[in-house]
C-alpha positions in Angstrom: -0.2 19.3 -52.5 -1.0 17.5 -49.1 -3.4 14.9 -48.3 -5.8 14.3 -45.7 -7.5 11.2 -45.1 -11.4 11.5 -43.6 -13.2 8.7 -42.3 -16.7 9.0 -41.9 -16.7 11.8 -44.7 -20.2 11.9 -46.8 -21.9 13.6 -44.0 -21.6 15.9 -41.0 -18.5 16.8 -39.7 -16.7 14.6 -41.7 -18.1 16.5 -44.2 -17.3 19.6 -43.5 -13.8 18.8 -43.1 -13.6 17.2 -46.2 -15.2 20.9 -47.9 -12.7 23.0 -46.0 -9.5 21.1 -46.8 -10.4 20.5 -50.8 -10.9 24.4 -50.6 -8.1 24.8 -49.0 -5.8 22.9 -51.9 -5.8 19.5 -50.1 -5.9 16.4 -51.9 -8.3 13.9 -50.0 -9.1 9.9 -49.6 -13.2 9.7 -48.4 -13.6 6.9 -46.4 -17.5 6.1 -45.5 -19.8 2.7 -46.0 -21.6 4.1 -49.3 -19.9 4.2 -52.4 -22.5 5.8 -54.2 -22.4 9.0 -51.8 -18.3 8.6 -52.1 -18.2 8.9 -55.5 -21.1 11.4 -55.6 -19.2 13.9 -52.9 -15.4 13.2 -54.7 -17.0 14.4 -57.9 -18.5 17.1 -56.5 -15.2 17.9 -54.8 -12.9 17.9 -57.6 -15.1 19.6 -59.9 -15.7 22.2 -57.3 -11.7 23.1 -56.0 -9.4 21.0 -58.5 -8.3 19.0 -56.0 -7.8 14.7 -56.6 -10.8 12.7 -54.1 -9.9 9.4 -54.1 -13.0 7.0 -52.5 -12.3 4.0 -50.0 -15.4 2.3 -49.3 -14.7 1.0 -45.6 -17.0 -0.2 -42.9 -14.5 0.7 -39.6 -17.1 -1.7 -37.6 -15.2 -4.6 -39.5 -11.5 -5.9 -39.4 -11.7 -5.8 -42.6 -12.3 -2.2 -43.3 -10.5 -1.2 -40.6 -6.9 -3.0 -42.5 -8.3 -1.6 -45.5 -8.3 2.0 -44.1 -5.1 1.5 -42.2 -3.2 0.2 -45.1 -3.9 3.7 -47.0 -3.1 5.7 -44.2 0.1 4.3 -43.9 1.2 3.9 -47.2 4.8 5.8 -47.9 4.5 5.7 -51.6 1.1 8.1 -51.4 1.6 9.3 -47.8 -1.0 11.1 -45.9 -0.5 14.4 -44.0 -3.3 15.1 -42.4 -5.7 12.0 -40.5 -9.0 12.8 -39.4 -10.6 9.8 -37.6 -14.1 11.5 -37.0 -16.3 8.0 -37.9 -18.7 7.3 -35.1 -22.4 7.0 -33.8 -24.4 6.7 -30.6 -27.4 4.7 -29.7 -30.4 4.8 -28.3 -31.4 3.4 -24.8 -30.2 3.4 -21.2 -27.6 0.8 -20.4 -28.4 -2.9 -20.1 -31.5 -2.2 -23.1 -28.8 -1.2 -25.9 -27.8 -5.1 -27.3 -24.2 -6.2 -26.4 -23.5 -6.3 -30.2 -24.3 -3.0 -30.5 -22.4 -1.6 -27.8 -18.9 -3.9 -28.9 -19.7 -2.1 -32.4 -19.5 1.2 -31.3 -16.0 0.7 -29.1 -15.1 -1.4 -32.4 -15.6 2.0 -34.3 -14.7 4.4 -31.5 -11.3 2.9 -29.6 -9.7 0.0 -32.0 -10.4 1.8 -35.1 -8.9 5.3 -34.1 -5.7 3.6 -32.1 -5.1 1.3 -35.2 -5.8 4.0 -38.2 -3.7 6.8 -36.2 -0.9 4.4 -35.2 -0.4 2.9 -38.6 -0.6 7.2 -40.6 1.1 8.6 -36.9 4.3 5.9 -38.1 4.9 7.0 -41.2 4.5 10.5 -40.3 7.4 10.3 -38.2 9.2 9.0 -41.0 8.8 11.8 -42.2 9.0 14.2 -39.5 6.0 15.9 -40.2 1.9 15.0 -40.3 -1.2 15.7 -38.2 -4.3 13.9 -36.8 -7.1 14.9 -35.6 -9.4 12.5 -33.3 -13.0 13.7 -32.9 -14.6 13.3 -29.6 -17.2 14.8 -27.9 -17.8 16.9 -24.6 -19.6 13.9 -23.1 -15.7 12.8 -23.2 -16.0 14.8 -19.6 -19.0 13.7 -18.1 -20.1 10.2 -16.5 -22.3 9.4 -20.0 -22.1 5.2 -20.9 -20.3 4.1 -23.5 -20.7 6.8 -25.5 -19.2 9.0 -23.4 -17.0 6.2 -22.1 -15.2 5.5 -25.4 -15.0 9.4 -26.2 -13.2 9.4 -23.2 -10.4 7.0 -23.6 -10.2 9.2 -27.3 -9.7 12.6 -25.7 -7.0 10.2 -23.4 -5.3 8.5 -25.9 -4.9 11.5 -28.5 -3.4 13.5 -25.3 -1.3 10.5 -24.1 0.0 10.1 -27.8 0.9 13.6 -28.7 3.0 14.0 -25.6 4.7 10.5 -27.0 5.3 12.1 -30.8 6.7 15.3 -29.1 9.6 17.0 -31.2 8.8 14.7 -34.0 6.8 17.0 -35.7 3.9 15.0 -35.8 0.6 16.7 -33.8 -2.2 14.6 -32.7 -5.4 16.7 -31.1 -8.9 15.4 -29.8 -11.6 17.2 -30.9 -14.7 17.8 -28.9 -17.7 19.4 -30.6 -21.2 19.9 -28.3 -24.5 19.2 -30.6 -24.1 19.7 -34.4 -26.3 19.7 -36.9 -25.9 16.6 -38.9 -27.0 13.4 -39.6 -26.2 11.9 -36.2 -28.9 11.8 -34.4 -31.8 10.9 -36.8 -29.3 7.9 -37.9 -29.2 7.0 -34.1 -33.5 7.1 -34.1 -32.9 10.3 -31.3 -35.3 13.2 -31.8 -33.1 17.0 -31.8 -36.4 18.9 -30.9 -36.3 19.3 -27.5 -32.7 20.8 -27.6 -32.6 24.2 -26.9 -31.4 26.5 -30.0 -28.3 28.0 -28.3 -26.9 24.6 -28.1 -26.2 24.1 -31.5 -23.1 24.3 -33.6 -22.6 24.8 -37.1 -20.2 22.0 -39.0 -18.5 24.5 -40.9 -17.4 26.7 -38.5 -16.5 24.2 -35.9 -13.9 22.8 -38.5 -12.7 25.9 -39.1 -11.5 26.4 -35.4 -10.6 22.9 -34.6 -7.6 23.4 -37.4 -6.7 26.9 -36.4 -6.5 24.9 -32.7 -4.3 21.9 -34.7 -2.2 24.1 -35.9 -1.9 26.4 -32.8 -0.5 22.5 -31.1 -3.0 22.4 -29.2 -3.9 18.2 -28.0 -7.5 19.0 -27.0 -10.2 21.3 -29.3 -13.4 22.3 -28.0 -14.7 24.7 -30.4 -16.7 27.0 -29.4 -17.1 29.4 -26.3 -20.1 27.9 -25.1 -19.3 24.5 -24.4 -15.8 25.6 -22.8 -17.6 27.5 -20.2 -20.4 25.0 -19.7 -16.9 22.1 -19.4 -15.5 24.5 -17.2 -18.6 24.6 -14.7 -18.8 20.5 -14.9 -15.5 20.5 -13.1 -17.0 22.5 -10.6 -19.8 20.4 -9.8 -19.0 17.2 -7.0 -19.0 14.1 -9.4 -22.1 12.2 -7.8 -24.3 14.6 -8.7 -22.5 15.6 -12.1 -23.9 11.6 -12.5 -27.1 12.1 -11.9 -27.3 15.3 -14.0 -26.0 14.3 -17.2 -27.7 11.0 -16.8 -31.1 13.0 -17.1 -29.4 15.1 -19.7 -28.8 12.2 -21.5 -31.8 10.2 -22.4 -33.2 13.6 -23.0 -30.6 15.2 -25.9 -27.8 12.9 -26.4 -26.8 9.0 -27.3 -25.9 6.5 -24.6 
């Protein structure tokens, strides 16, 4: 049996990964801040698909955590097969009100934590010669967003940059960039959801479902769902001045800063 490692597991996308793979026979390590919920979804896990959930308790704002996380998903002796660096959140307010703390958390959580955790499994993959990660972004990876979109940007251009590195190695590295999902996101980040139209949403399960068909397609870049490629397709289209302006107002209407 493989395992996967999932940070940012007890809710959301993480989530859903974590249900798909345990179905699918996989093994798992749940990273997320709250044992209680850890222990409360490995239980539910194990009892549910027979698989082994082991919990790390990990808060990837930290150096701490971040080691902590690292350490297991580099470890030869239990090696992991499958990385899926999907930990993250968003805040609210335009630029300049969001507190510098805040916004050096979120890179924190976004950039060091994903080039440290996937560096330290990517490695001992090689070793190997075989192993997959999955970095999740977001569409606003393509538009001019603030750090938000920003630091899902340098993820969709690091996991690109990377795979092409681990080429022939057998080690696959993909971004994955979901449009709005239903989780736990955006009430976390204080952002109200009701004002986004219906067809917008996507559901957690099936999202996963086609980001690993795409992984193990080779594919370096996922966006899941018809939709949001035809809506990333017309955003090249559109001169980037006034893409700016656009997805500015989009922004502090739908989505985090």
């Amino acid at each position: 049996m493989t395992t996967a490692l999932i940070t940012g597991s007890t809710a959301g996308i993480g989530a859903a990964f974590a249900r798909r793979l345990a179905a699918d026979g996989h093994d798992l390590v749940l990273v997320a801040r709250d044992t209680a919920r850890l222990r409360e979804q490995a239980t539910e896990l194990h009892d549910r698909h027979g698989i082994e959930a082991e919990v790390l308790t990990a808060d990837l704002a930290e150096d701490k955590g971040i080691e902590a996380v690292a350490e297991r998903a580099g470890d030869r002796r239990n090696p992991v097969d499958l990385l899926v660096n999907n930990a993250g959140f968003g805040n609210k307010g335009r630029y300049l009100d969001v507190s510098m703390a805040d916004e050096l958390r979120m890179l924190k959580v976004h950039c060091e934590a994903v080039l440290r955790l996937t560096s330290a499994a990517a490695e001992a993959m090689r070793e190997r010669g075989r192993g997959g990660v999955v970095n999740v972004a977001s569409v606003a990876a393509f538009v001019p967003r603030g750090t938000y979109g920003a630091s899902k940007a340098w993820v969709v251009q690091f996991t690109q940059g990377a795979a092409k590195d681990l080429a022939g190695t057998g080690v696959r590295l993909m971004a994955l960039c979901p449009g709005f999902v239903r989780t736990e996101f955006h009430q976390r980040a204080g952002m109200g959801t009701d004002n986004i139209p219906g067809w917008m949403w996507l559901d957690a399960d099936k999202l996963v479902a086609a980001a690993l068909a795409d992984l193990a397609r080779g594919k370096t870049l996922s966006i899941p769902d018809p939709r949001y490629k035809v809506l990333m397709g017309a955003a090249k289209l559109v001169p980037r001045g006034m893409l700016g302006g656009i997805t500015s107002k989009t922004g502090r209407k739908y989505g985090p800063q």
